[in-house]
N, C-alpha and C positions, 0 to 999 in steps of 0.2 A: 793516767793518760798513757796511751800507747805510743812510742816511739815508731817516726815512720819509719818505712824499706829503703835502706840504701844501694842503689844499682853501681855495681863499678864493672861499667862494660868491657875494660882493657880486660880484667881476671874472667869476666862470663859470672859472675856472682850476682846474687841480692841479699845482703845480711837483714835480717829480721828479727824481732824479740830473744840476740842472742844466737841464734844459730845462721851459716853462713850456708843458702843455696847456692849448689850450682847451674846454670841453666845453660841448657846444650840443643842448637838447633835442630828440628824435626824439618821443618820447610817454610814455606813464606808465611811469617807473623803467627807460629803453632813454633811450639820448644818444652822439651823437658825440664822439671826440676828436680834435682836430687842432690839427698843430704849424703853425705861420705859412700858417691857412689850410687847412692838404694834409691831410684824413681817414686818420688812422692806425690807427684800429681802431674799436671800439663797449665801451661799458658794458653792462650790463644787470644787475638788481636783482631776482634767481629764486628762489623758495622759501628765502628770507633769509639769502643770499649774493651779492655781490657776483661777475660773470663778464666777463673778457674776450673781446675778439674780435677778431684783429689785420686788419688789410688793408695785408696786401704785406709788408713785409718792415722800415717801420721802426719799427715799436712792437714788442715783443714780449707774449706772452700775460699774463708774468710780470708787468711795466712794466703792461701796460693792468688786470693782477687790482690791484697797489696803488694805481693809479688809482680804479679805480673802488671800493677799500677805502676811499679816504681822502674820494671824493668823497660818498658815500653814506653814511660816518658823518656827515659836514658836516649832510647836510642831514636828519638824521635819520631813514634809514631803518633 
């Protein structure tokens, strides 16, 4: 069983199976994630749902949807 996403909005983080995203605003309800730095996909927050977007190959769609599940209940959308 998978452990879910934990968002801790004061750092701008989501820890996830073990590694800690960071997530940094692009514009309203759209934001990067990346791991030490290196952009691994995008959020985005569309007809109220949470979507992934991966870039390249080290995030997956799956990884960045509960990302940005757990980022965007954080902050209350």
């Amino acid at each position: 069983m998978t452990t879910p996403a934990v968002a801790d909005v004061s750092a701008k983080t989501v820890s996830f199976e073990g590694t800690t995203y960071d997530i940094q605003e692009l514009g309203e309800d759209t934001y990067t994630v990346l791991v030490k730095g290196v952009p691994v996909g995008r959020i985005v927050y569309t007809f109220g749902a949470a979507n992934g977007v991966p870039e390249g190959d080290a995030a997956s769609e799956d990884t960045l949807y509960a990302i940005g599940e757990a980022w965007f209940a954080a902050i209350g959308e």
